[in-house]
C-alpha positions in Angstrom: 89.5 53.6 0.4 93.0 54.8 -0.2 95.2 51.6 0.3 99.2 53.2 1.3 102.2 51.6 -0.1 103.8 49.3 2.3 107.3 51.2 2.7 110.3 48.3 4.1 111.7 49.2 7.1 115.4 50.7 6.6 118.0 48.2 7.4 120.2 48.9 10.6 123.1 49.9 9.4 126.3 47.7 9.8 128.5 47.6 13.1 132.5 48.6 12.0 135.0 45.6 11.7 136.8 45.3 14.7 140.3 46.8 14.4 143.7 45.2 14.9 145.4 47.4 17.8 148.2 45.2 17.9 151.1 47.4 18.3 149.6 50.2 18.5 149.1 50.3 22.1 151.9 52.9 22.5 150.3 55.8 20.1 146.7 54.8 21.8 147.9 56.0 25.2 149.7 58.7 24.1 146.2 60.3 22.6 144.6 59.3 26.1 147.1 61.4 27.7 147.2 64.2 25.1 143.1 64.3 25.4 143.5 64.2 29.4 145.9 67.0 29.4 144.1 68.7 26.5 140.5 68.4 28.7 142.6 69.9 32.0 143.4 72.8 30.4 140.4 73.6 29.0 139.1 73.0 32.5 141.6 75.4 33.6 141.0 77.9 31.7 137.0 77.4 32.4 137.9 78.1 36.1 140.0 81.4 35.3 136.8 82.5 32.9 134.5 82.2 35.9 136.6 83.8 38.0 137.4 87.1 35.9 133.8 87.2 35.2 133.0 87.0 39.1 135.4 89.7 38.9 133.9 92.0 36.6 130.3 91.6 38.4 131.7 92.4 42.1 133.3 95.7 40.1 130.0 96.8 38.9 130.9 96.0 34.9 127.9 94.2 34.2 128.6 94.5 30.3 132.0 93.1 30.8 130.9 90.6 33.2 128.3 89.5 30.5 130.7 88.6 27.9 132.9 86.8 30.1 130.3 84.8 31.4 129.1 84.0 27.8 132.6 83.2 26.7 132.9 80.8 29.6 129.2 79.3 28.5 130.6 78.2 25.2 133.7 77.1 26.1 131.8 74.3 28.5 129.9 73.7 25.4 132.9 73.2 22.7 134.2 70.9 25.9 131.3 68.9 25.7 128.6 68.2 28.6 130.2 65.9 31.1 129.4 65.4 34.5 132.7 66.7 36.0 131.7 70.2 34.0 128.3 70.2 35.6 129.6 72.4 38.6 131.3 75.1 36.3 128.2 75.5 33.8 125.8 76.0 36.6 128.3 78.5 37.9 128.5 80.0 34.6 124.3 80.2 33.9 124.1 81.5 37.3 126.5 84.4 37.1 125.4 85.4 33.6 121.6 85.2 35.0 122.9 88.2 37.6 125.3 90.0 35.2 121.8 90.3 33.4 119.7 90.9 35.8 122.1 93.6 37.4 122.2 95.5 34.2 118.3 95.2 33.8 118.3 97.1 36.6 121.5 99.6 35.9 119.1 100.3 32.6 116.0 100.6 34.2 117.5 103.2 37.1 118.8 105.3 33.6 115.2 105.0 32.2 115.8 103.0 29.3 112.8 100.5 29.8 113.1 98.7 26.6 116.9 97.3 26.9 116.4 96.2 30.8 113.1 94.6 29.4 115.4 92.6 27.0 118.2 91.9 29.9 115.4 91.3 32.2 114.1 88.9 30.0 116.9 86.9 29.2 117.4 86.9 32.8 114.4 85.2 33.5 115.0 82.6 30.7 118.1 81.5 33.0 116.3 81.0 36.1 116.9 84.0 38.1 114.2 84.7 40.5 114.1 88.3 40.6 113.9 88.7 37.2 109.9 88.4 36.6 108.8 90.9 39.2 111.4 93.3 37.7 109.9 92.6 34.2 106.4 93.4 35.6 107.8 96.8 37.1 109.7 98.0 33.9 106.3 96.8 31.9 103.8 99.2 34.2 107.3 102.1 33.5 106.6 101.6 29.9 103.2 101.5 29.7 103.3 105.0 32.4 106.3 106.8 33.0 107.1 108.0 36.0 107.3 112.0 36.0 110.4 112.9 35.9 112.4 114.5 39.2 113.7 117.7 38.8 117.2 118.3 38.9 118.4 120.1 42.1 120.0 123.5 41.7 122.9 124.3 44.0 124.1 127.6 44.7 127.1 128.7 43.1 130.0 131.0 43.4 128.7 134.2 41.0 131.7 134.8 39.3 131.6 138.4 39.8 131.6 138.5 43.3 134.3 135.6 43.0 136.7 138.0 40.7 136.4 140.9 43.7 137.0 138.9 46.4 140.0 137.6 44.7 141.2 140.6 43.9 140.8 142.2 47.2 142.4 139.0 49.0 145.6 139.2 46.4 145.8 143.3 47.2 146.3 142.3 50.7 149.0 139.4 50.2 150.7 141.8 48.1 150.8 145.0 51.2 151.7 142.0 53.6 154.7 140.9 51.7 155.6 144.6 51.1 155.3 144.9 54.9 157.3 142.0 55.6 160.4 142.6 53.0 160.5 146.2 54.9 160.5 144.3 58.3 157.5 145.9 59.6 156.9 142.2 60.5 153.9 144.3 62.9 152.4 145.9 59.9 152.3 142.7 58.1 
């Protein structure tokens, strides 16, 4: 029927010449170091990341604790994905999966279903294990409402009564100071 061309297979390309080091060795291991030091402080400031963000979450700033958990999240990735990072990114998916989840729920206690669905959601795409059975409660919250509570009345000082009774207690501070400045320390 339809014969195909035969396409050639692409050459491989070509490996690089090796390169003459000689006397360079000096400038090669000061880049080693400069990386080493450069990678340590990245590291460092990884660490200090995860720990603010801890921060924010224990303090109830879910928001804030979002954003410094996504900051630390990309700064493992402009790092690169090494084996000695593994420890901090897990830390860092983890947290951010709570900080999430956390404020699904901050939302969902306000009533605003659709945000904690979103949070909630994301949530559940970094492996927290809450996060689907609060999905399914916001979901039945959307698709019927609770009713809402009514809002407790407390009684009140009436301001009428307030203005009278202030009144009357100022009339008798002023008789007992006149009482007092006249020494009729009994009166007063």
């Amino acid at each position: 029927a339809g014969d195909l061309p035969v396409v050639e297979p692409s050459r491989a390309p070509m490996p690089n010449p090796p390169v003459d080091l000689a006397g360079l060795e000096g400038e090669v291991d000061l880049l080693i170091r400069a990386e080493k030091i450069k990678r340590q402080a990245y590291r460092t400031h990884l660490r200090d990341t995860l720990q603010s963000a801890g921060v924010a979450l224990k303090e109830n700033r879910f928001e804030d604790a979002i954003k410094i958990y996504e900051e630390a999240l990309r700064l493992v990735k402009s790092i690169g994905d090494r084996p000695e990072d593994r420890p901090e990114k897990e830390a860092g998916e983890a947290g951010l999966a709570e900080a999430l989840y956390r404020q699904a729920m901050f939302l969902d206690k306000r009533r605003d279903w659709d945000q904690a669905a979103e949070y909630a959601r994301r949530s559940v795409a970094l492996g927290h294990a809450l996060a689907p059975e609060l999905i399914s409660e916001i979901t039945k919250k959307i698709d019927q409402p609770p009713p809402v509570e009514k809002v407790k009345t407390y009684p009140r000082w009436r301001e009428p009564d307030y203005l009278k009774e202030s009144a009357k207690v100022s009339d008798l501070l002023k008789t007992g100071r006149e009482h007092f400045v006249a020494g009729e320390l009994v009166s007063a």
